[in-house]
Backbone atoms as SQL, in Angstrom:
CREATE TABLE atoms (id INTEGER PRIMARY KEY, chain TEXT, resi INTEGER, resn TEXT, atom TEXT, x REAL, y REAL, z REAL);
INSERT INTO atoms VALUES
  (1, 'A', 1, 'UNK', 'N', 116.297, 82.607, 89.753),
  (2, 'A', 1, 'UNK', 'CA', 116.750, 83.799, 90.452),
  (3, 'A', 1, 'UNK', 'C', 116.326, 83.690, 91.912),
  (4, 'A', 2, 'UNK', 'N', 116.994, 84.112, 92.356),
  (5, 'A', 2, 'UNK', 'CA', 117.153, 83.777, 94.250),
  (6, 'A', 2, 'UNK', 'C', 115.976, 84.945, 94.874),
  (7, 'A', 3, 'UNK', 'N', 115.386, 85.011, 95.507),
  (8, 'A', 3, 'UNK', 'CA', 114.201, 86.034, 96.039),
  (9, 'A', 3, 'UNK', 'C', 115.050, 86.790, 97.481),
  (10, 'A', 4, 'UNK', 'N', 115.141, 87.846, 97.725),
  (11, 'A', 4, 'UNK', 'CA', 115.650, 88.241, 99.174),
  (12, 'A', 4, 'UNK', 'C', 114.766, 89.231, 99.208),
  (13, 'A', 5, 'UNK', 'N', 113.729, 89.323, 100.591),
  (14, 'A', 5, 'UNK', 'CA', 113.062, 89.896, 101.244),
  (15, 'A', 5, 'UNK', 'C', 113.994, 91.197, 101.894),
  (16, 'A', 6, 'UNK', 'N', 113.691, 91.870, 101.286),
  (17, 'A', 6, 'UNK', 'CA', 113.973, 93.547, 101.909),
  (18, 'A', 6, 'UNK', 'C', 112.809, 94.552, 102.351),
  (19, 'A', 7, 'UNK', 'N', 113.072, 95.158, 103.495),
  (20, 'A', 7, 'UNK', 'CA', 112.171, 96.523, 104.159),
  (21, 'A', 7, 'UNK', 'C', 112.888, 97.773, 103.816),
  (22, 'A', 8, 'UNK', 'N', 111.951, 98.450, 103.044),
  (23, 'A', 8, 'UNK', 'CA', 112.536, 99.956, 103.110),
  (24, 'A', 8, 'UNK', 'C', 111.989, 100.405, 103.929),
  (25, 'A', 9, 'UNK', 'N', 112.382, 101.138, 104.907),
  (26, 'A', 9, 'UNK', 'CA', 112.267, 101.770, 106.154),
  (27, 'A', 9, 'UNK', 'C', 111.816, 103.318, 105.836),
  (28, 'A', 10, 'UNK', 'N', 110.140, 103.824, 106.535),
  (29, 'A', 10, 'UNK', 'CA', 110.128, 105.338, 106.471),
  (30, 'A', 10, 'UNK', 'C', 110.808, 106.295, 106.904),
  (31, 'A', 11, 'UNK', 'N', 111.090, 107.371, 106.706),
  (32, 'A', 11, 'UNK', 'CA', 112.179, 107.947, 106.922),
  (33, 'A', 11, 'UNK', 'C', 113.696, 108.555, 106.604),
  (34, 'A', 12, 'UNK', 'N', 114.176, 106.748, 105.980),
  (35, 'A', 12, 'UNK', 'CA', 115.077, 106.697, 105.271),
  (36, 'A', 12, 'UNK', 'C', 115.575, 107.539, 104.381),
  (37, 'A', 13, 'UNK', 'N', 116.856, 107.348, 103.952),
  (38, 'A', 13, 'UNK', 'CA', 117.126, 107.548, 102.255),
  (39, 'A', 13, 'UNK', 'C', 117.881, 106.621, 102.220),
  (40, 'A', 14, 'UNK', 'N', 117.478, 106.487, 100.426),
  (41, 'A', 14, 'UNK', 'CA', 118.160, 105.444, 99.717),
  (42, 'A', 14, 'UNK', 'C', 118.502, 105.810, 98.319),
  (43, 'A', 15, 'UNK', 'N', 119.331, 105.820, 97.806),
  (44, 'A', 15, 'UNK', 'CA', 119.258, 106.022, 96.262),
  (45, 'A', 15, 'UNK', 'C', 119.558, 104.528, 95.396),
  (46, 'A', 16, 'UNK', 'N', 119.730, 104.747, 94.154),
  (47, 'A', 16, 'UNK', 'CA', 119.811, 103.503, 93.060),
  (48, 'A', 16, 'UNK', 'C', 120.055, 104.315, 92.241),
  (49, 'A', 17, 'UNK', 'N', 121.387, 103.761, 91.228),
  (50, 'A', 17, 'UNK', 'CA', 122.070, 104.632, 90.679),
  (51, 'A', 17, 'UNK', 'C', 122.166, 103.698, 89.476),
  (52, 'A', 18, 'UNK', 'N', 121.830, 104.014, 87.802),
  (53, 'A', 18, 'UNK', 'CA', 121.660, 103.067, 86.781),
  (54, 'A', 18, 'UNK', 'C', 121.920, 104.172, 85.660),
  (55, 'A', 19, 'UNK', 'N', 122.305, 103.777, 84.700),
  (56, 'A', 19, 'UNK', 'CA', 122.714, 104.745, 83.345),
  (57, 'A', 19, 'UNK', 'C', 121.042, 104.901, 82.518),
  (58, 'A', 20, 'UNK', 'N', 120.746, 105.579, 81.780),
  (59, 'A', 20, 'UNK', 'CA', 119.621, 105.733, 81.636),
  (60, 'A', 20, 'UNK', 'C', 119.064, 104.523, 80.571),
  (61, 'A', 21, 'UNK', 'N', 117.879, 104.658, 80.840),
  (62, 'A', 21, 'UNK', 'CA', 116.918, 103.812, 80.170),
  (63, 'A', 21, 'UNK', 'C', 117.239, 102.395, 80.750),
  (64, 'A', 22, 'UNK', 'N', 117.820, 102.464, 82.139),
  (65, 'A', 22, 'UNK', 'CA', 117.677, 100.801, 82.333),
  (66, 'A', 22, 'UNK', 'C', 116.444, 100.591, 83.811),
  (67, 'A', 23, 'UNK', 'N', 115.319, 101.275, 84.006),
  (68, 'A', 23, 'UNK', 'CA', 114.525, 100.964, 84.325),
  (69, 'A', 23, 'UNK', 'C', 114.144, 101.575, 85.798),
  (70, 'A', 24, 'UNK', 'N', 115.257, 102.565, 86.255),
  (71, 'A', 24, 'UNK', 'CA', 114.993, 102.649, 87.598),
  (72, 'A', 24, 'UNK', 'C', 113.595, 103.438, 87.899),
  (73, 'A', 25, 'UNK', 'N', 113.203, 104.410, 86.715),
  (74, 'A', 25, 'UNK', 'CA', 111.951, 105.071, 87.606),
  (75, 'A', 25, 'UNK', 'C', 110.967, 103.805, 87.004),
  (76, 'A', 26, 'UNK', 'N', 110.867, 103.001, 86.382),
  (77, 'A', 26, 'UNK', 'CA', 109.830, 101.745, 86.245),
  (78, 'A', 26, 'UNK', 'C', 110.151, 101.343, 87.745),
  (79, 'A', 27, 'UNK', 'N', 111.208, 100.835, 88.526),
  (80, 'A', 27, 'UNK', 'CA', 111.318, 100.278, 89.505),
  (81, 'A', 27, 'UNK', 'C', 111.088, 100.990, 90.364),
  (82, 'A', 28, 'UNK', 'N', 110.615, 102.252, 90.680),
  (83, 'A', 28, 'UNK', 'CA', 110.105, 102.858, 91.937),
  (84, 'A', 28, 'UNK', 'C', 108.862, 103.171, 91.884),
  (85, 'A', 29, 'UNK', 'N', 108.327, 103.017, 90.627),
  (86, 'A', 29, 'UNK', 'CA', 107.069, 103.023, 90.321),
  (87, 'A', 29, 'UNK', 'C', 106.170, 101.691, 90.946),
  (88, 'A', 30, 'UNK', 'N', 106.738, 100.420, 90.186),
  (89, 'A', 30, 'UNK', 'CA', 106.342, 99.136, 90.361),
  (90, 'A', 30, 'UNK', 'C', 106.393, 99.096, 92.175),
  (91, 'A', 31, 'UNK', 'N', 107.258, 99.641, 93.099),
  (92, 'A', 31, 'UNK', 'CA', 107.350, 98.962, 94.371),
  (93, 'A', 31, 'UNK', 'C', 106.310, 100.419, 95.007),
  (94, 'A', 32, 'UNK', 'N', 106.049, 101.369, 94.373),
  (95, 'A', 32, 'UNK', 'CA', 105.269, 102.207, 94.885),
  (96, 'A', 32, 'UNK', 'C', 103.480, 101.471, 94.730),
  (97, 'A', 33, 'UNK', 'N', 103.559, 100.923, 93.909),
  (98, 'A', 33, 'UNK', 'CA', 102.088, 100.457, 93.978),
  (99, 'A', 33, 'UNK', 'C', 101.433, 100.960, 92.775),
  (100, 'A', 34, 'UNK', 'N', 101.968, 102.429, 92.663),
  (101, 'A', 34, 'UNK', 'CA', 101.271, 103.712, 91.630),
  (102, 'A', 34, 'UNK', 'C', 102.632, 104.153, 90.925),
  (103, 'A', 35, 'UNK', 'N', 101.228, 105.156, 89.815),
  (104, 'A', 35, 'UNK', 'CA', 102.354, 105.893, 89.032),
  (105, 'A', 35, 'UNK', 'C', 103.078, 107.311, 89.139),
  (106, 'A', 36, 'UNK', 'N', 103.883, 107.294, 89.906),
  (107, 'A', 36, 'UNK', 'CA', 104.509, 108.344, 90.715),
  (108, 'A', 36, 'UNK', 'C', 105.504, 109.306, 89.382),
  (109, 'A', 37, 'UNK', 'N', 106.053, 108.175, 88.500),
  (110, 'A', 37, 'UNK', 'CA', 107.265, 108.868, 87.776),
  (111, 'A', 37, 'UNK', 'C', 106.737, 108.428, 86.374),
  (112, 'A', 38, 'UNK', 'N', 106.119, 109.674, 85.194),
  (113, 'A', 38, 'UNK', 'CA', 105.450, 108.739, 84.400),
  (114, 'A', 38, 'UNK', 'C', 106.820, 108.731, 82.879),
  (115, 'A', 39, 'UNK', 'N', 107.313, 107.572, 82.907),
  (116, 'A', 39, 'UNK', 'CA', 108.139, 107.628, 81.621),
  (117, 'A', 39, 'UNK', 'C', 108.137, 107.353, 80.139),
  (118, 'A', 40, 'UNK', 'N', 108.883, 107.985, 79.848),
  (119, 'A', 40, 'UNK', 'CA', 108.761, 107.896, 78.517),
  (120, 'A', 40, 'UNK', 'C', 109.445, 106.410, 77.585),
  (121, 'A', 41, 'UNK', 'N', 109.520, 106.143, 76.373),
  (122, 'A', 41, 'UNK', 'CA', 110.274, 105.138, 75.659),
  (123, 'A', 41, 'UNK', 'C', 111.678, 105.532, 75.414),
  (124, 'A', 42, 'UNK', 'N', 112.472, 104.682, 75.102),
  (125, 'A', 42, 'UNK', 'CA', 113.972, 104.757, 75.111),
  (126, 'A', 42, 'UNK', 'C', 114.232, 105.213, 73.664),
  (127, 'A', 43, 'UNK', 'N', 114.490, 106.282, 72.944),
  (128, 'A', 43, 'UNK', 'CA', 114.376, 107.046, 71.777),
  (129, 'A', 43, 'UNK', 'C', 115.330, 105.894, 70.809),
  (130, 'A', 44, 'UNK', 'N', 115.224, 105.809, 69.921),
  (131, 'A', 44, 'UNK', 'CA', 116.052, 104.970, 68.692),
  (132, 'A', 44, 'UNK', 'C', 117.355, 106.142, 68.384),
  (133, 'A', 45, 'UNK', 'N', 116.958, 107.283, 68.697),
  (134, 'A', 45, 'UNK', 'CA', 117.789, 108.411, 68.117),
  (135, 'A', 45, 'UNK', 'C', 119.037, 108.446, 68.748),
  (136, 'A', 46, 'UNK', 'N', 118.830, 108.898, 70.054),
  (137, 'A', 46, 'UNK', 'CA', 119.776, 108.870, 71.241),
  (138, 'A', 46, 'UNK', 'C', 119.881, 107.336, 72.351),
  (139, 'A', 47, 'UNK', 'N', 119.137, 106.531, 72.222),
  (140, 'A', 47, 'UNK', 'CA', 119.339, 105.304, 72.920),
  (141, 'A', 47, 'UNK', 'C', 119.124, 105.512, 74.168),
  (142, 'A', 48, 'UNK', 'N', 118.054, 106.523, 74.727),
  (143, 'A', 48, 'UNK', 'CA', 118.288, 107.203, 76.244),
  (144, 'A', 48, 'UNK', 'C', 116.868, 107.468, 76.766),
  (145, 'A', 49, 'UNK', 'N', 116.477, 107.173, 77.611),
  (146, 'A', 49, 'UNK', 'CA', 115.184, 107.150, 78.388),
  (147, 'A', 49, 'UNK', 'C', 114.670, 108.584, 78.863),
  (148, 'A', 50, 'UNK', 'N', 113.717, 108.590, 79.052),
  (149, 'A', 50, 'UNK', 'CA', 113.276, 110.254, 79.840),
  (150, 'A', 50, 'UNK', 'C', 112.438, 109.818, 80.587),
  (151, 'A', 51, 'UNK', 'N', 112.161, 111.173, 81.212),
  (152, 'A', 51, 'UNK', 'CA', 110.451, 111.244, 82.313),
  (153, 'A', 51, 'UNK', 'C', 110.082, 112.697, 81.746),
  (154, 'A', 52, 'UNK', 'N', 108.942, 111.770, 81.583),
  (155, 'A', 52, 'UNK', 'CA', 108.282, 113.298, 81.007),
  (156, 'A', 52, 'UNK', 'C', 107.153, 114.090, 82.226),
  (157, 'A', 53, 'UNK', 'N', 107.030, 113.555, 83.326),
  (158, 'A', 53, 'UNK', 'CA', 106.068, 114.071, 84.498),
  (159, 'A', 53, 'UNK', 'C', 106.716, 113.458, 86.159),
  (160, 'A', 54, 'UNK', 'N', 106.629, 113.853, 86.920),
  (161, 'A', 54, 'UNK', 'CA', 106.416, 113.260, 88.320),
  (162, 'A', 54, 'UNK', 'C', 105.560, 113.985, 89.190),
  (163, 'A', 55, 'UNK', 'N', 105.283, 113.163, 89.727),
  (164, 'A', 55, 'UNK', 'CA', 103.455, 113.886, 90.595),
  (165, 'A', 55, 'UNK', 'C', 103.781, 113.446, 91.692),
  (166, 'A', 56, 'UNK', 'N', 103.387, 113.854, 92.831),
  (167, 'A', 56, 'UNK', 'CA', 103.370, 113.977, 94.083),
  (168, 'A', 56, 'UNK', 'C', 102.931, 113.128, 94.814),
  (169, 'A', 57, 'UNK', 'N', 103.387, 112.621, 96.169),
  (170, 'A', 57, 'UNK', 'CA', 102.992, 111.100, 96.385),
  (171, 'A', 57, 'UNK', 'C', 101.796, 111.629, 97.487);
């Protein structure tokens, strides 16, 4: 897999747009450093991810 160096810029906005349970609040978590968005498991029932908290940066 190819590596490309990106800056998110303060200030900004940006969104990322994914159907659920494919990882995006893991991925804003992981580039935050911390645990900003705390989620839940992808249910067997419904096949669908949650957040069960978000805390304040």
């Amino acid at each position: 897999m190819n590596k490309k160096k990106s800056t998110i810029k303060k200030g900004k906005t940006y969104s990322m747009l994914g159907s659920s349970g494919v990882g995006k609040s893991t991925l804003l978590n992981n580039l935050s450093g911390k645990t900003i968005i705390k989620t839940n498991t992808i249910s067997q029932s419904t096949n669908r991810g949650g957040i069960s908290q978000v805390t304040g940066s």
